[in-house]
C-alpha positions in Angstrom: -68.6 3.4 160.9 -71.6 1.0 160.9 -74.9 1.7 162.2 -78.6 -0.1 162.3 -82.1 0.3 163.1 -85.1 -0.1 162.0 -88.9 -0.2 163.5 -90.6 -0.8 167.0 -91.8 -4.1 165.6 -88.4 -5.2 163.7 -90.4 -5.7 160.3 -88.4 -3.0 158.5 -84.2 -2.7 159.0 -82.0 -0.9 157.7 -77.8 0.0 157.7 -75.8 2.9 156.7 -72.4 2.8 156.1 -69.7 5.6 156.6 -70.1 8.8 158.4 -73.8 10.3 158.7 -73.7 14.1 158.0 -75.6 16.7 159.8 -78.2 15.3 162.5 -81.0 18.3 163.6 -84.3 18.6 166.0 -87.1 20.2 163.4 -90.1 21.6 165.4 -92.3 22.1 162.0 -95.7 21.2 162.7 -95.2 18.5 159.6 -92.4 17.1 162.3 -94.5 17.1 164.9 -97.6 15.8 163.2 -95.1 12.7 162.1 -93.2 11.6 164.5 -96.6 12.3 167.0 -94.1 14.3 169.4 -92.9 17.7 169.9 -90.1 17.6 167.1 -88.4 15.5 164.5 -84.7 14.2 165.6 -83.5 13.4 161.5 -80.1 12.8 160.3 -78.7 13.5 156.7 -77.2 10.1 155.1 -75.9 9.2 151.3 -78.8 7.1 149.6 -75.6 4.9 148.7 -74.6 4.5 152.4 -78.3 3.2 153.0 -79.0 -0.7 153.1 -82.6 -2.0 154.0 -82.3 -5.3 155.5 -85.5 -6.3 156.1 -88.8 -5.5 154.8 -90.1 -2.0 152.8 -90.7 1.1 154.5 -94.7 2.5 153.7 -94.7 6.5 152.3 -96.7 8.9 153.0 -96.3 12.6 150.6 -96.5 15.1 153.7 -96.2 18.2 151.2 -95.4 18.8 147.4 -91.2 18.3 148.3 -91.2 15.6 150.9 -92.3 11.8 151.5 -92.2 10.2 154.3 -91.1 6.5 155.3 -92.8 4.6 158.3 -92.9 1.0 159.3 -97.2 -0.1 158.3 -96.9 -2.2 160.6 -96.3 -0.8 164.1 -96.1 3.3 162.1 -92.6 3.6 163.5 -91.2 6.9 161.2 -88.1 6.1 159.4 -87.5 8.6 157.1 -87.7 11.8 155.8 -86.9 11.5 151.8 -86.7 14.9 150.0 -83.7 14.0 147.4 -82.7 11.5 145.0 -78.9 10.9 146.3 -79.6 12.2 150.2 -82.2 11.1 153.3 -83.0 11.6 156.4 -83.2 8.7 158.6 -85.2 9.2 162.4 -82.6 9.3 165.1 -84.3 7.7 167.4 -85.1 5.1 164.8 -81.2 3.5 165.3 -80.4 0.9 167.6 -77.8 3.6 169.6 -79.6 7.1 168.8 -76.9 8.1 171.1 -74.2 7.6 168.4 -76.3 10.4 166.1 -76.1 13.7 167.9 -78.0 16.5 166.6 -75.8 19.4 165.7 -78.9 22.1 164.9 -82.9 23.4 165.2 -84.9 24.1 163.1 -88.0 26.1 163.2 -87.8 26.8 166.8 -90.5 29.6 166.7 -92.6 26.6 166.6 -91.1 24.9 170.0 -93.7 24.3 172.1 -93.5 26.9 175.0 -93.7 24.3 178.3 -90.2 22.9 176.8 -88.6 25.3 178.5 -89.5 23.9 181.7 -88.9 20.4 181.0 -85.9 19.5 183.1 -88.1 21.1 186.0 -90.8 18.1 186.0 -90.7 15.5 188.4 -89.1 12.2 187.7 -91.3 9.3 188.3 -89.1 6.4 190.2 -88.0 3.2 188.1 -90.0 0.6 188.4 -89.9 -1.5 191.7 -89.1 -4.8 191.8 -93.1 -6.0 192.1 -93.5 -4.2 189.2 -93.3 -5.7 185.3 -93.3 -5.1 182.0 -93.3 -7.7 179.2 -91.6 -5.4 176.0 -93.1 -6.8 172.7 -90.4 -4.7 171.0 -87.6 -5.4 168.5 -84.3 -5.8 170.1 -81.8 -2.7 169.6 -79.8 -4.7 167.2 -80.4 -7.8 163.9 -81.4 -11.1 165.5 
């Protein structure tokens, strides 16, 4: 198995090779603070497996234990580094986040209580046809 992704802006890449190990959903606040958002959705991959293919990754040391990897440019989070042979990579980071299914929470008592009643929101209609937008984003995939 092959997988990419990188930023918003396509300035930093990466690719892992093989099989990713466990993907979770972290509610800590350090999660939340990162990834501006009500959780962190990080997967578990060999340092090894891990190829960056364009550009460096910033850091930022969230606590004593654990640095943090975002693109400077556009402040996309990438990674979640906390061991010298293992990382986390962001999920939604890849160019299919659907092929990296989280498998466990972590520090629910921190979930935000209106997620409970997410699904019960009303869904906004797509776009109409009069209506535009002009994505400035890196393609799901290496150009």
């Amino acid at each position: 198995m092959t997988l990419s992704g990188g930023c918003q802006c396509g300035a930093v890449r990466f690719r892992v090779e093989g099989e990713p190990q466990r993907a979770s959903i972290c509610w800590c606040r350090m999660c939340q603070k990162a990834f501006g958002g009500p959780f962190g959705a990080l997967v578990t991959v060999e340092v090894a497996a891990l190829t960056w293919t364009r550009g460096q990754r910033a850091t930022f040391q969230s606590s004593d234990k654990i640095r943090r990897g975002f693109c400077a440019g556009c402040g996309t989070p990438l990674t979640f580094e906390w061991s010298d042979d293992r990382i986390d990579l962001a999920v939604f980071a890849f160019d299919d986040p659907s092929a990296v299914e989280p498998v466990v929470q972590l520090v629910v008592e921190r979930r935000p209580a209106w997620m409970e009643h997410l699904a019960d929101l009303p869904v906004r209609p797509p776009l109409g046809p009069t209506e535009t937008v002009v994505s400035r984003q890196h393609p799901d995939r290496d150009v």
